[in-house]
C-alpha positions, 0 to 999 in steps of 0.5 A: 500500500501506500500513503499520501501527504492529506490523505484520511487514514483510520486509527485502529485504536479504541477511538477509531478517529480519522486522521488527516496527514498534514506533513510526511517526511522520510527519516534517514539518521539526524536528516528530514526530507518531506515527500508527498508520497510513500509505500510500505517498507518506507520509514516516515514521520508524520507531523501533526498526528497524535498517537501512541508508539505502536498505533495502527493506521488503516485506510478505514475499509480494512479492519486490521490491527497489528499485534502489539510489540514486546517491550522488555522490563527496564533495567534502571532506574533513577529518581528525579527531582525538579528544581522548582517544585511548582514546574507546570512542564515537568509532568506535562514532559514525562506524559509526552515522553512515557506517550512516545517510548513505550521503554521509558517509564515514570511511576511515583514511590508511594513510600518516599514520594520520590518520582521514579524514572525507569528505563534501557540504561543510563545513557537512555534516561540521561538523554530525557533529563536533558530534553526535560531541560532542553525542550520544556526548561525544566532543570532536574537533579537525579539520583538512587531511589530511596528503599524503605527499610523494615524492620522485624522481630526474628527472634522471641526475647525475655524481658522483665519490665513493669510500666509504672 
């Protein structure tokens, strides 16, 4: 098949909206270059369509939906702290960012209520602290988890003690 700049196409998502296709690009390495038209095989961008990684797009007359892919477990993670607790774009960032990269994950530790960020390694989410400070201007300091620690009797003890 193929596809075409203001083309309709169909998600295959819960929503089944339509789409309009504003802008198609052909991606090779760091370079853009638009293009009207592309078949399949072909690995394009396209701008102004909002969808999560995996989405799949029809021409609205085939019912088919492609198989989610596998995504492995993270294998780090780091916790993250704004500069300014009152930044407006930290989480409006770590949405888009979870959104786009279905091996990025952010969760929130309900025990030290550190904000927790998960992924493929350290150079993965080093790359998202620095588009968090390059692209919305939120600075961020990272560091270990913390790990709630409990403690348990083991053992039974003798103790002679009267409360007065």
């Amino acid at each position: 098949g193929k596809v075409g700049r203001g083309d309709t196409i169909q998600s295959m998502a819960a929503d089944r909206r339509k789409v309009r296709i504003p802008r198609l690009v052909r991606m090779h390495a760091n370079e853009m270059e638009d293009v009207e038209s592309v078949g399949a095989g072909d690995i394009v961008a396209m701008f102004g369509v909002d969808c999560a990684s995996g989405t799949t797009f029809t021409d609205g007359k085939t019912k088919l939906s492609m198989t989610s892919m596998f995504v492995p477990d993270p294998v780090i993670s780091l916790a993250l702290v704004p500069a300014d607790k009152n930044a407006p774009n930290f989480s409006k960032a770590l949405g888009r960012f979870t959104k786009e990269d279905p091996t990025f994950r952010v969760h929130t530790d309900d025990e030290s209520g550190q904000t927790i960020i998960s992924g493929m390694g350290e150079l993965h989410l080093e790359i998202y602290v620095e588009r968090l400070k390059r692209e919305y201007g939120v600075e961020c300091s990272t560091g270990n988890p913390k790990v709630a620690f409990r403690e348990t009797a083991s053992t039974r003890s003798k103790f002679a003690y009267t409360h007065k």
